[in-house]
SERO-4910 file (N, C-alpha, C, O; in steps of 0.05 Angstrom, whole numbers):
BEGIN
 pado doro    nc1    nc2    nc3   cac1   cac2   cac3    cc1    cc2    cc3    oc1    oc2    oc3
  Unk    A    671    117   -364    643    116   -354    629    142   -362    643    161   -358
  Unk    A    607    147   -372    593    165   -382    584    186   -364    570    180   -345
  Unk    A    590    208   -367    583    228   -349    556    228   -347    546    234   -369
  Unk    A    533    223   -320    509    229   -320    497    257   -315    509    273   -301
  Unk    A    477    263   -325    475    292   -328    465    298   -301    454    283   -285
  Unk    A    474    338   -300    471    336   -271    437    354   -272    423    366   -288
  Unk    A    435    346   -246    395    354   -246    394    378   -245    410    392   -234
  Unk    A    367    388   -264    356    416   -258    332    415   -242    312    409   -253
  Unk    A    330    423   -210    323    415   -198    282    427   -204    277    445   -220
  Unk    A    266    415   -193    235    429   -198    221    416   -178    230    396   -167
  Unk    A    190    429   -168    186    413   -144    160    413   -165    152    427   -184
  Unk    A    147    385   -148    124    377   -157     93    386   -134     69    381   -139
  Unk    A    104    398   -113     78    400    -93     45    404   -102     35    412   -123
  Unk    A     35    397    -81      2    398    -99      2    420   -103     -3    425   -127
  Unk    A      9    445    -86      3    471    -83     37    494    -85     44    514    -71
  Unk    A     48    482   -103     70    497   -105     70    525   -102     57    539   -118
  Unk    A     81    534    -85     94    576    -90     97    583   -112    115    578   -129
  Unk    A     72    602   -112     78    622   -137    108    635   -151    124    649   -139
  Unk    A    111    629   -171    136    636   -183    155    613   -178    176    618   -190
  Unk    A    156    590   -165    178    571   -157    180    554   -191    203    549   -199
  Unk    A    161    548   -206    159    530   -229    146    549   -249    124    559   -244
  Unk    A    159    554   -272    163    563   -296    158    538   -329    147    541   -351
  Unk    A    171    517   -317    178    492   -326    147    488   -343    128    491   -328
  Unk    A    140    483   -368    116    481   -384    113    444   -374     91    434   -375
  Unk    A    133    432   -367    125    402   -373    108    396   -351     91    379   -354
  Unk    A    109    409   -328     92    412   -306     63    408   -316     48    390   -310
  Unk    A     58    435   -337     26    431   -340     21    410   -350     -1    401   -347
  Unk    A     39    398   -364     32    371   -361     17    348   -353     -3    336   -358
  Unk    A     45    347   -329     43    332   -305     18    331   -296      4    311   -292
  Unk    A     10    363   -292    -15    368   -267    -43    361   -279    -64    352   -268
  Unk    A    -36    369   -312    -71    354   -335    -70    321   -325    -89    307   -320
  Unk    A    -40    311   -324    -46    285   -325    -63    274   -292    -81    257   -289
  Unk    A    -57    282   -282    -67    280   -250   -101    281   -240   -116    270   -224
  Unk    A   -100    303   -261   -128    317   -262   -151    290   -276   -172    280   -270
  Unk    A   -133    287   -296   -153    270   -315   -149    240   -304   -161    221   -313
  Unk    A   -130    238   -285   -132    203   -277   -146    196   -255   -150    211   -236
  Unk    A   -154    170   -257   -171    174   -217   -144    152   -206   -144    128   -212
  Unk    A   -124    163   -192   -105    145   -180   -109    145   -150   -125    161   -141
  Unk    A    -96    128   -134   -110    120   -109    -88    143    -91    -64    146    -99
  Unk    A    -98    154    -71    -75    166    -62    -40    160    -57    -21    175    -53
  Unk    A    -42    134    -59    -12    112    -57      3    124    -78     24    137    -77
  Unk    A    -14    117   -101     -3    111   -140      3    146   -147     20    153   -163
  Unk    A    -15    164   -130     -5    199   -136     24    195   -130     42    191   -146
  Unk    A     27    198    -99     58    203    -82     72    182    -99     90    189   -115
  Unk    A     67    160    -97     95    144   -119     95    150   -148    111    137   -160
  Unk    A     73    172   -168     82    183   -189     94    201   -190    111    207   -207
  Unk    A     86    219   -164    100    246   -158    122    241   -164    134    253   -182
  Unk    A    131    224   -151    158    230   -131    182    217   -161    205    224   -166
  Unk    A    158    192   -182    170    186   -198    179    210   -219    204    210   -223
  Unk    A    167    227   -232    161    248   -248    174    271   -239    172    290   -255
  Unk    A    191    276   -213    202    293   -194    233    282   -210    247    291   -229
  Unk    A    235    260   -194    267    248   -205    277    252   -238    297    261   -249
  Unk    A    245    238   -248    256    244   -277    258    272   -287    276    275   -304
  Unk    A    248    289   -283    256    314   -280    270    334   -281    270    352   -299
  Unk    A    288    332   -253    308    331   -250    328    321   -264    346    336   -271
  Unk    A    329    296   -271    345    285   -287    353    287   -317    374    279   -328
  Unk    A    327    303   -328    333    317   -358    326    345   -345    322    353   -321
  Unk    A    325    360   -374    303    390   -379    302    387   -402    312    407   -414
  Unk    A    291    361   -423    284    363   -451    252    373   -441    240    367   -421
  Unk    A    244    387   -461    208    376   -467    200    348   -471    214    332   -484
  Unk    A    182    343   -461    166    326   -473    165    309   -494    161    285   -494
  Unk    A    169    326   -516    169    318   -544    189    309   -557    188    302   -580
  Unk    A    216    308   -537    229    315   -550    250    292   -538    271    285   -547
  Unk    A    235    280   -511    243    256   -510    240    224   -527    222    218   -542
  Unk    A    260    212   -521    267    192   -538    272    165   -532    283    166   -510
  Unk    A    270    139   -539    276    119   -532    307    119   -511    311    117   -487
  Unk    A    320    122   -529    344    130   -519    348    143   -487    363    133   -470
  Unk    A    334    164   -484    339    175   -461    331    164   -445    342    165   -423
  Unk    A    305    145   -450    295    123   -431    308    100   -418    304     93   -395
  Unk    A    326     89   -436    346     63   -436    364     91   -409    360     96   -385
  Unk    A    376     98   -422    400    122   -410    391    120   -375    404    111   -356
  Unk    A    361    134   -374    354    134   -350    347    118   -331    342    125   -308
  Unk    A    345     90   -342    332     64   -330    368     52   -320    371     41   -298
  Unk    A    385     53   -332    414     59   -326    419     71   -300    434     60   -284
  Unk    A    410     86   -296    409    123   -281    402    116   -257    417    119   -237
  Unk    A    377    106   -257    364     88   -232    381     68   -221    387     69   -197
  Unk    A    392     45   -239    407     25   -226    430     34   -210    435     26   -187
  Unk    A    448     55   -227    464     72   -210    459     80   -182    476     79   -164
  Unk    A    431     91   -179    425     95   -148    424     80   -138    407     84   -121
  Unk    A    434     53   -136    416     27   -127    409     27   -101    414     28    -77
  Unk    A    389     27   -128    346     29   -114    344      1   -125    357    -11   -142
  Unk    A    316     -6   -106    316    -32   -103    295    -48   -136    275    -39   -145
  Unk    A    304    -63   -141    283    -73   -169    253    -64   -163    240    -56   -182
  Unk    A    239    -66   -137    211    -64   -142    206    -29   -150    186    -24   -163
  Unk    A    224     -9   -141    226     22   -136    234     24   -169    219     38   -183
  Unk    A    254     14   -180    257     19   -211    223     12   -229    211     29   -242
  Unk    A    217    -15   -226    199    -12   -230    176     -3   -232    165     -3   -254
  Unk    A    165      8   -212    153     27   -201    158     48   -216    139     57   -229
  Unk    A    186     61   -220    182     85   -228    192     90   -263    203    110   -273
  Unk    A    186     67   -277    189     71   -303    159     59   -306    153     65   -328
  Unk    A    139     46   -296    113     51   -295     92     73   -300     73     77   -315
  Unk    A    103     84   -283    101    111   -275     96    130   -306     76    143   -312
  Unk    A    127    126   -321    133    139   -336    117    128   -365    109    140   -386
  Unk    A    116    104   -357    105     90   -385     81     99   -382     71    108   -403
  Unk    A     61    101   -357     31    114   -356     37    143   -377     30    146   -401
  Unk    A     52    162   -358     52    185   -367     51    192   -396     34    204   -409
  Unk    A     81    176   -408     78    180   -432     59    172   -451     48    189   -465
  Unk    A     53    145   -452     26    137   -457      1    159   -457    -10    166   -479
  Unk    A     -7    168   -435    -21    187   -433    -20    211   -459    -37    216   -477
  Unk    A      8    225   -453     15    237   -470      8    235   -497      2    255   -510
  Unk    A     10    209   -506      7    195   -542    -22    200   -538    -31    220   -550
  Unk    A    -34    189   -527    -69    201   -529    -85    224   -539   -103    232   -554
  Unk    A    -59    233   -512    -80    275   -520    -68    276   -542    -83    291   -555
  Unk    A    -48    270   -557    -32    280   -581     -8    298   -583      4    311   -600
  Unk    A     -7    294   -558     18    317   -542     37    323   -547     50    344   -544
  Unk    A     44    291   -560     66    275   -579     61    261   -598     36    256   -599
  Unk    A     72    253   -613     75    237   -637     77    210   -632     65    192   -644
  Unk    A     97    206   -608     95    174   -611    115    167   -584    135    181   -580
  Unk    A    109    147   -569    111    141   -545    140    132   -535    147    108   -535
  Unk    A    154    150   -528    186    131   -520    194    109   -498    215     99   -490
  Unk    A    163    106   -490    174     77   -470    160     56   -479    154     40   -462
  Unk    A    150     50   -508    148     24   -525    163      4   -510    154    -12   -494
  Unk    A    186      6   -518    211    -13   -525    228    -13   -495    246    -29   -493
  Unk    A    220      5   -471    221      0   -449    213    -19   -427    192    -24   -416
  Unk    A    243    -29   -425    228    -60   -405    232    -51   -372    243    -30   -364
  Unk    A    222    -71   -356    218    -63   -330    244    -93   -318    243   -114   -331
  Unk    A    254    -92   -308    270   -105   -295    250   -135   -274    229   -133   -261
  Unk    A    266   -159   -279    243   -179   -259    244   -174   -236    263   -165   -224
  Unk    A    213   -183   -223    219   -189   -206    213   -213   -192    193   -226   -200
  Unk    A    229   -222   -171    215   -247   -157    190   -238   -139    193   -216   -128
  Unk    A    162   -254   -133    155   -247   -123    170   -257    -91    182   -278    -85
  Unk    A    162   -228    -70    169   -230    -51    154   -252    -23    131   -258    -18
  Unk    A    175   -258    -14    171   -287     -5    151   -272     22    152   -249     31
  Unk    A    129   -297     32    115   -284     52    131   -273     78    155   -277     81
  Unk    A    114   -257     99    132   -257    115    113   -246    146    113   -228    163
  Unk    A     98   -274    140     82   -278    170     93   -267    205    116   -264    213
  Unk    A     73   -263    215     79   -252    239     69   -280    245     53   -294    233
  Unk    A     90   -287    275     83   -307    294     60   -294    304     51   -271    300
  Unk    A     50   -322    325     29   -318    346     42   -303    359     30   -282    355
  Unk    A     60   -298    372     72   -290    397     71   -254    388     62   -235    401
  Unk    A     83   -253    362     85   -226    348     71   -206    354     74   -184    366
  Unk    A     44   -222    336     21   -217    341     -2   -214    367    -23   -200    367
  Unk    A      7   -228    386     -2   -218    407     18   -203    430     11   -205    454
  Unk    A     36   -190    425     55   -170    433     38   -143    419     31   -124    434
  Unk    A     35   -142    400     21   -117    377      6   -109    398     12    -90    412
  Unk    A    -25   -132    402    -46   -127    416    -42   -114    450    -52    -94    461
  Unk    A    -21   -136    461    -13   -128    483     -6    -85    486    -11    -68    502
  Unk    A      7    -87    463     19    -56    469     -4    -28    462     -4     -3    466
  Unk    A    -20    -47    452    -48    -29    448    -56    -18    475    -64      5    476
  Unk    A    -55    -32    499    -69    -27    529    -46     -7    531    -54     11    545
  Unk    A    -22     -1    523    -14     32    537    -12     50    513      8     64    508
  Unk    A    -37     49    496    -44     74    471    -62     92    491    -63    115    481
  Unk    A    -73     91    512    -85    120    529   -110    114    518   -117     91    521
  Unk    A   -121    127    509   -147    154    492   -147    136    467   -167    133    454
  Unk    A   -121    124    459   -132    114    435   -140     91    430   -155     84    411
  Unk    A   -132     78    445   -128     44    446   -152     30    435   -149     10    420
  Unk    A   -185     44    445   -207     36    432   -207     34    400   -216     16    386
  Unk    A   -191     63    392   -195     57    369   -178     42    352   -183     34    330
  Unk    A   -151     37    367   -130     19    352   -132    -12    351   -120    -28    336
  Unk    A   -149    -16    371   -148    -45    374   -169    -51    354   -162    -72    343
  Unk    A   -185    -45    346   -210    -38    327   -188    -45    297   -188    -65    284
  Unk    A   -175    -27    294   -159    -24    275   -139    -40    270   -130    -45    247
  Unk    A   -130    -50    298   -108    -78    291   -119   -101    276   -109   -112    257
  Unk    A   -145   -106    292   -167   -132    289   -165   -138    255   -158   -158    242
  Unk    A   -180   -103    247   -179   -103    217   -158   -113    203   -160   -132    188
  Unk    A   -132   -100    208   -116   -112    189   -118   -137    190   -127   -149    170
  Unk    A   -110   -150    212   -108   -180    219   -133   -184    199   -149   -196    212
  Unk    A   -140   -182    182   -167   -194    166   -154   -191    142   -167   -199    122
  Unk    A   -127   -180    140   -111   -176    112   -124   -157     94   -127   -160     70
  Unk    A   -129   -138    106   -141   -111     91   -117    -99     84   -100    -98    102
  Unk    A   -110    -90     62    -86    -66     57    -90    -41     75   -113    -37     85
  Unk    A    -68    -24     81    -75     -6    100    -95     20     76   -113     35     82
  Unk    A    -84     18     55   -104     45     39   -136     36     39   -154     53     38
  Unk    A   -143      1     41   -167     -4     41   -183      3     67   -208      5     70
  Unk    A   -163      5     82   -168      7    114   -184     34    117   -208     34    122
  Unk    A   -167     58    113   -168     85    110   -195     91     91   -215    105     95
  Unk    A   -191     81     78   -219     82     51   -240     73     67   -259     75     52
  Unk    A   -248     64     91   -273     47     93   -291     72     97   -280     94     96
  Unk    A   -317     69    101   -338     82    121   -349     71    137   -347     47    133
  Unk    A   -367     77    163   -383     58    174   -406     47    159   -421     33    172
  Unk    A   -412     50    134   -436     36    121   -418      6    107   -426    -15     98
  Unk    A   -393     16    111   -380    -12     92   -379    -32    116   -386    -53    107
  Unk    A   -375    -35    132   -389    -57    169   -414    -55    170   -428    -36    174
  Unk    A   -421    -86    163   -453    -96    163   -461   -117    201   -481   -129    208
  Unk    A   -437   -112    217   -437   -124    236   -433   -148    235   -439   -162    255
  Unk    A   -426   -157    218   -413   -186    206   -389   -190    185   -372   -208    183
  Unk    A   -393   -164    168   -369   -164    158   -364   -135    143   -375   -115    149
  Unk    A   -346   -137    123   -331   -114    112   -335   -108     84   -326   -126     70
  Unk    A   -345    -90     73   -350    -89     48   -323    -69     39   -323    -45     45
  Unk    A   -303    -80     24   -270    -63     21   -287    -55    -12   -288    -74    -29
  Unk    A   -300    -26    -20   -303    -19    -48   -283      0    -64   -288     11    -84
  Unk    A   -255      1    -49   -234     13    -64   -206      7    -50   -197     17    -29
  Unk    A   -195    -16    -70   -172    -31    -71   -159    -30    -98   -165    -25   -121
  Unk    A   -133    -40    -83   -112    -35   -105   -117    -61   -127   -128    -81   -117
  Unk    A   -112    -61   -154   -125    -73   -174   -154    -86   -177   -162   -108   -187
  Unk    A   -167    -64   -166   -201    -67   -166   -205    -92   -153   -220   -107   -165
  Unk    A   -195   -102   -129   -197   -133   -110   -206   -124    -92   -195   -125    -70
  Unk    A   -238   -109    -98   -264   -104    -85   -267   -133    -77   -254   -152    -87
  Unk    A   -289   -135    -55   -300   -143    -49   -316   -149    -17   -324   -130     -4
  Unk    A   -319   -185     -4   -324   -167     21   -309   -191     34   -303   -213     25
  Unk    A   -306   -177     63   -288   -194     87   -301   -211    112   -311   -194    127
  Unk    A   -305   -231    119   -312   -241    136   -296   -233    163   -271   -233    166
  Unk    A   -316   -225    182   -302   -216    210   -306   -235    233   -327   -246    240
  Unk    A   -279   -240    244   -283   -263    274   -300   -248    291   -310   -226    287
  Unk    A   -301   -261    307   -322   -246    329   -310   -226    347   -322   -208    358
  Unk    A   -285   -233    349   -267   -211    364   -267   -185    347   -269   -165    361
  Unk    A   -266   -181    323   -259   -164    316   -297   -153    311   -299   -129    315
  Unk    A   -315   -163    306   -330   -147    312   -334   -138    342   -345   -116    345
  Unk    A   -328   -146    355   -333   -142    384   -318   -116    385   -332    -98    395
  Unk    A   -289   -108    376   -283    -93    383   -287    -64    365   -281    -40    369
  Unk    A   -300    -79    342   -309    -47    319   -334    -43    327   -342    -20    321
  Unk    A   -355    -62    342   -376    -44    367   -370    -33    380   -384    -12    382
  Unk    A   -351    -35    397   -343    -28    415   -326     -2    420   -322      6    443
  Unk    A   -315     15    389   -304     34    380   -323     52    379   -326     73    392
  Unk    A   -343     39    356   -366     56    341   -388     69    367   -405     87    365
  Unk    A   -380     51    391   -405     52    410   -391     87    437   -401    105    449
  Unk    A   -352     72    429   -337     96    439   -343    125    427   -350    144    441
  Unk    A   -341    128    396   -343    142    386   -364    168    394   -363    192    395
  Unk    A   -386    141    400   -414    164    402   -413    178    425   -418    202    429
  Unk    A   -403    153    446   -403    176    476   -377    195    477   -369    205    498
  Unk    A   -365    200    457   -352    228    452   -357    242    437   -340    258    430
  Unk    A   -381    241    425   -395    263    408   -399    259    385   -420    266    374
  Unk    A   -382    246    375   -369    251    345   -394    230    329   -405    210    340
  Unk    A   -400    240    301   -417    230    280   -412    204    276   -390    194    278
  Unk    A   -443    187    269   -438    166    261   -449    162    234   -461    142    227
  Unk    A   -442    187    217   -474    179    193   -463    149    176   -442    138    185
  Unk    A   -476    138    156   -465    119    147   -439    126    129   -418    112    130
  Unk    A   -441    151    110   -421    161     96   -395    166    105   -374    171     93
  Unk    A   -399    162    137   -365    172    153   -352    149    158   -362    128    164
  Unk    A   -318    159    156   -300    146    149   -305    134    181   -315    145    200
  Unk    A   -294    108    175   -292     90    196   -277     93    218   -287     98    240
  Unk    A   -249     92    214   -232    101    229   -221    128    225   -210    135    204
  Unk    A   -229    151    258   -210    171    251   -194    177    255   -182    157    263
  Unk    A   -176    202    255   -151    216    269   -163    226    302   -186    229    309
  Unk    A   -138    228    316   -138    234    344   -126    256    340   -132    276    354
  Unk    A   -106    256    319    -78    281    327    -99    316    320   -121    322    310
  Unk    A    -77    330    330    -94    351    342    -93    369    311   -103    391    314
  Unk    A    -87    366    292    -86    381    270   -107    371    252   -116    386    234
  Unk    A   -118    344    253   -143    329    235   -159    319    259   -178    308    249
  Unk    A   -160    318    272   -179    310    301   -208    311    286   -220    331    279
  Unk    A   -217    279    285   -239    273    272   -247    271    246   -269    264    238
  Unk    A   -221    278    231   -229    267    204   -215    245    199   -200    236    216
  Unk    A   -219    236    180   -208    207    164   -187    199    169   -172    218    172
  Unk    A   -180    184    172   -147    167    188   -140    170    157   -154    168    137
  Unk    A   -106    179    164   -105    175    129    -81    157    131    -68    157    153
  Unk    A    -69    134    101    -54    125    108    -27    128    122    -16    108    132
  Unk    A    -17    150    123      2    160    139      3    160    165     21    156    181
  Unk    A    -24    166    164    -34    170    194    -35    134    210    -30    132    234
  Unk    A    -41    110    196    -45     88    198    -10     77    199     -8     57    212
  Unk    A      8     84    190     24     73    187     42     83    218     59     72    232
  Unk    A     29    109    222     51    125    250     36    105    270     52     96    287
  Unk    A     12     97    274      2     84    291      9     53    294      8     45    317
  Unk    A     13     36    278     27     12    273     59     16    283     70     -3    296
  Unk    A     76     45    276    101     53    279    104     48    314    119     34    327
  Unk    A     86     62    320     87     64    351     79     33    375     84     27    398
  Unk    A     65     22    353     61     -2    374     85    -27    366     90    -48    377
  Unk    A     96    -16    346    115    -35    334    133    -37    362    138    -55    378
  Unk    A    142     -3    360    161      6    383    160     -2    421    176     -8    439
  Unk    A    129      2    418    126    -14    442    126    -42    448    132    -53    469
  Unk    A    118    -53    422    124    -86    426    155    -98    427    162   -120    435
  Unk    A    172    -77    417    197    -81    416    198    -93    397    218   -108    397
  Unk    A    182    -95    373    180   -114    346    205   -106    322    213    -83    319
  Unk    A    213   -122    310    234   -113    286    221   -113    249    211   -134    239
  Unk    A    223    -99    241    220   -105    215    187   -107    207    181   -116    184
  Unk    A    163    -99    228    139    -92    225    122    -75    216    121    -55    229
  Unk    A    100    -76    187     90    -61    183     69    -74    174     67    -98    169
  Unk    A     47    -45    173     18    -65    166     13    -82    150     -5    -98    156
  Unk    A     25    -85    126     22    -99    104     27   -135    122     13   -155    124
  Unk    A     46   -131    130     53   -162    148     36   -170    166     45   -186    182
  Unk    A      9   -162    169    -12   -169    175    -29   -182    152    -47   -197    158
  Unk    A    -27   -179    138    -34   -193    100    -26   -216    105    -36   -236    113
  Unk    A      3   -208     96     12   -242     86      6   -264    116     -2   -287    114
  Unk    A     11   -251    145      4   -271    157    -29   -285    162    -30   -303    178
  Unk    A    -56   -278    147    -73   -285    149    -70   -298    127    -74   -322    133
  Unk    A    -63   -295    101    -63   -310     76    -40   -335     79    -41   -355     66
  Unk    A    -17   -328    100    -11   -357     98    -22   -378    127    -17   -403    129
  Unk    A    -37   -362    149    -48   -384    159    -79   -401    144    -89   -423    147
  Unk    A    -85   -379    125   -110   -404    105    -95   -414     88   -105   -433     75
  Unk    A    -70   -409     81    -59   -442     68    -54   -461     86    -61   -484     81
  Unk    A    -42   -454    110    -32   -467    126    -58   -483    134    -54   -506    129
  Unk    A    -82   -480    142   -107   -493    152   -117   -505    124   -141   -511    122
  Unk    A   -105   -506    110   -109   -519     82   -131   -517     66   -140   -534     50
  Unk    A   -141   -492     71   -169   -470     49   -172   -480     18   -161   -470     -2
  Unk    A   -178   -488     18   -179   -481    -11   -169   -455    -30   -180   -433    -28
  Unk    A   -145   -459    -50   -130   -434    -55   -167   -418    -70   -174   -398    -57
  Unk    A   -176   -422    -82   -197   -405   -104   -216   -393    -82   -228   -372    -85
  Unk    A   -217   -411    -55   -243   -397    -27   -221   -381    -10   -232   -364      4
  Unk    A   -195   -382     -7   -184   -368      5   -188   -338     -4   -197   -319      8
  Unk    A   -175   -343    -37   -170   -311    -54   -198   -298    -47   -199   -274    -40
  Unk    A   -217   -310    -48   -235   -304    -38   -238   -274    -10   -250   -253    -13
  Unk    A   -225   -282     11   -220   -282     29   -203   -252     32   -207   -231     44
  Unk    A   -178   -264     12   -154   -247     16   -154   -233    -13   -131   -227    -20
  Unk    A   -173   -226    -30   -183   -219    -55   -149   -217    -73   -139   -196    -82
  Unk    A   -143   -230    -73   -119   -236    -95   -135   -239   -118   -159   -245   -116
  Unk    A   -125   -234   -138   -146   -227   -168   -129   -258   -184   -138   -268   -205
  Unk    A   -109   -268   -171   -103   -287   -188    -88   -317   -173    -82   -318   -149
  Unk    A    -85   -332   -185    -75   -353   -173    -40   -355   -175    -25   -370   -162
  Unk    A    -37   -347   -184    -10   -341   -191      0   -320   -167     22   -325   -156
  Unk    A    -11   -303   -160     -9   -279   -135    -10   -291   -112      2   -282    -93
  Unk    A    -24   -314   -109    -28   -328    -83    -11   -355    -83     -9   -369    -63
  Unk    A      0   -359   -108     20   -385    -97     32   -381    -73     27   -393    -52
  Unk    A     49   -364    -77     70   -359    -56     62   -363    -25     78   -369     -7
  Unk    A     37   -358    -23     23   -378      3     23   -398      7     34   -410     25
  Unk    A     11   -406     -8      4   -435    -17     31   -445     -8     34   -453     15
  Unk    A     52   -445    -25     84   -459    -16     90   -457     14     95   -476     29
  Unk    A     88   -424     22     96   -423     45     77   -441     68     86   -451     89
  Unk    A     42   -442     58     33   -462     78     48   -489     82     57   -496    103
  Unk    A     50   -503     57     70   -529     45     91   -530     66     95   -547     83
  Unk    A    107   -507     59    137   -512     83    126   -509    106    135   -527    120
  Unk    A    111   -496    118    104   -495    140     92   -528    154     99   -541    174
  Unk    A     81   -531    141     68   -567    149     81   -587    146     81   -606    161
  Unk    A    101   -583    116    124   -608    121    138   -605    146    145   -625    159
  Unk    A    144   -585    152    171   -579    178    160   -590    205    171   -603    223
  Unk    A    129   -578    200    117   -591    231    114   -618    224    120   -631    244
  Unk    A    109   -634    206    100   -664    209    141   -674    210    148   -694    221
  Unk    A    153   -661    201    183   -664    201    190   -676    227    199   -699    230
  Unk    A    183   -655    249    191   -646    278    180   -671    288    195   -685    302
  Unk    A    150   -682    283    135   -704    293    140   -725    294    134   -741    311
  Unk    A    160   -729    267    168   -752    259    194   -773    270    200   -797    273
  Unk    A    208   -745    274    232   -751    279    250   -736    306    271   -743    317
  Unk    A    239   -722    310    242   -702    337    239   -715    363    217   -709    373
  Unk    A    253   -731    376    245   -750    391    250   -740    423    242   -752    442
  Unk    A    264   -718    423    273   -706    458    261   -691    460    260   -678    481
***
């Protein structure tokens, strides 16, 4: 078995300590960052990609090769990390270098001939009714926050990604609905809101004011509580510890915001939407992205007309 090489370790921080990185491929890294507009998500999962690989050589730049590519895509399976995380992080690398061939940095690109491993798309994975109103339930013992989380539950339940969430301002709520203008593969567009959930993003916005805090149109919609950003922008991290915590109080298993997505996109298959007025809805950029609803509405309705049919005690 081939000895894998051992790492020379380097850190990638926005604001690294003086003298910690010497390493030229860095300046790199940091032009490439500079010159891309990536969503805060796509930075931390390049970081962290460009960190490993890193570590994992100390050639230059230039001086990498097809070869070391194949070698390291090897390297990865060894850690087994999961196909979507390999992926992900020879993406990553194919941007970079790519990039690289542009400025002229290099001569010529070593992840051409670099393939990405399949994947299946991942099967939905709806929250019950019951789930879902356990979530809400555990909102009434958030204290101080609850106004603004229930506001924020509502939202997702509308199948907003949580970075679209974080991204909003109050000018993107027209009191009817949601204007989402920065999403992951440009699946802008706007959201229709139930009445509950406007009821309760009045009802935030209306909290907001009788605690002082700004309402210009430019400010971020939902903010932070915690005492180190108190009043600025909920950031996704910050969105995910708050989902973390009501998970915990619901006593829920295996919950995170994103599973507020797939369960709105598979109850409009399930109510039998039209797939092209759904995507609509749930701004999937393709039809192919939204099958996997679609089926799961399918099983979902054969099983109930199943039960009807033949379920006789």
């Amino acid at each position: 078995m081939m000895e894998l090489p051992q790492p020379k370790l380097i850190q990638l921080e926005d604001n690294p300590p003086k003298g910690i990185i010497t390493d030229f491929r860095r300046t790199r890294i940091d032009e490439y960052f500079r010159s891309r507009e990536l969503s805060a998500n796509s930075q931390r999962a390049y970081r962290r990609a460009f960190v490993r690989f890193s570590n994992w050589t100390d050639k230059a730049w230039h001086d990498i090769k097809h070869q070391d590519l194949d070698r390291y895509k090897e390297y990865l399976k060894s850690l087994e990390l999961s196909a979507a995380t390999i992926c992900q992080e020879l993406a990553a690398l194919k941007s970079f270098f790519n990039w690289l061939t542009i400025k002229d940095y290099i001569s010529k690109d070593p992840t051409l001939t670099l393939t990405k491993p399949k994947l299946k798309p991942p099967s939905p994975q709806e929250l019950s009714e019951e789930e879902v109103e356990s979530l809400f339930n555990a909102v009434a013992l958030r204290g101080f926050h609850q106004v603004r989380d229930r506001a924020l539950l509502r939202v997702l339940e509308h199948g907003l990604r949580a970075s679209e969430v974080t991204a909003l301002n109050i000018e993107d709520y027209d009191g009817k609905r949601l204007h989402v203008r920065e999403a992951k593969r440009d699946s802008v567009g706007f959201v229709p809101l139930l009445s509950e959930a406007r009821k309760v993003i009045d009802a935030y916005l209306a909290w907001r004011k009788t605690e002082g805090m700004a309402l210009e149109d430019d400010l971020a919609l939902f903010l932070s509580h915690s005492h180190k950003s108190r009043g600025q922008r909920l950031t996704y991290d910050g969105l995910y510890g708050i989902v973390k915590n009501l998970v915990e109080i619901a006593q829920l298993e295996n919950c995170y915001p994103h599973r507020l997505r797939h369960t709105l996109a598979t109850n409009l298959a399930l109510k039998g939407m039209d797939s092209m007025l759904a995507r609509r809805i749930t701004r999937h950029k393709s039809e192919a992205s939204y099958q996997r609803y679609s089926e799961r509405g399918l099983d979902l309705k054969a099983e109930e007309q199943f039960w009807q049919l033949f379920d006789t005690n």
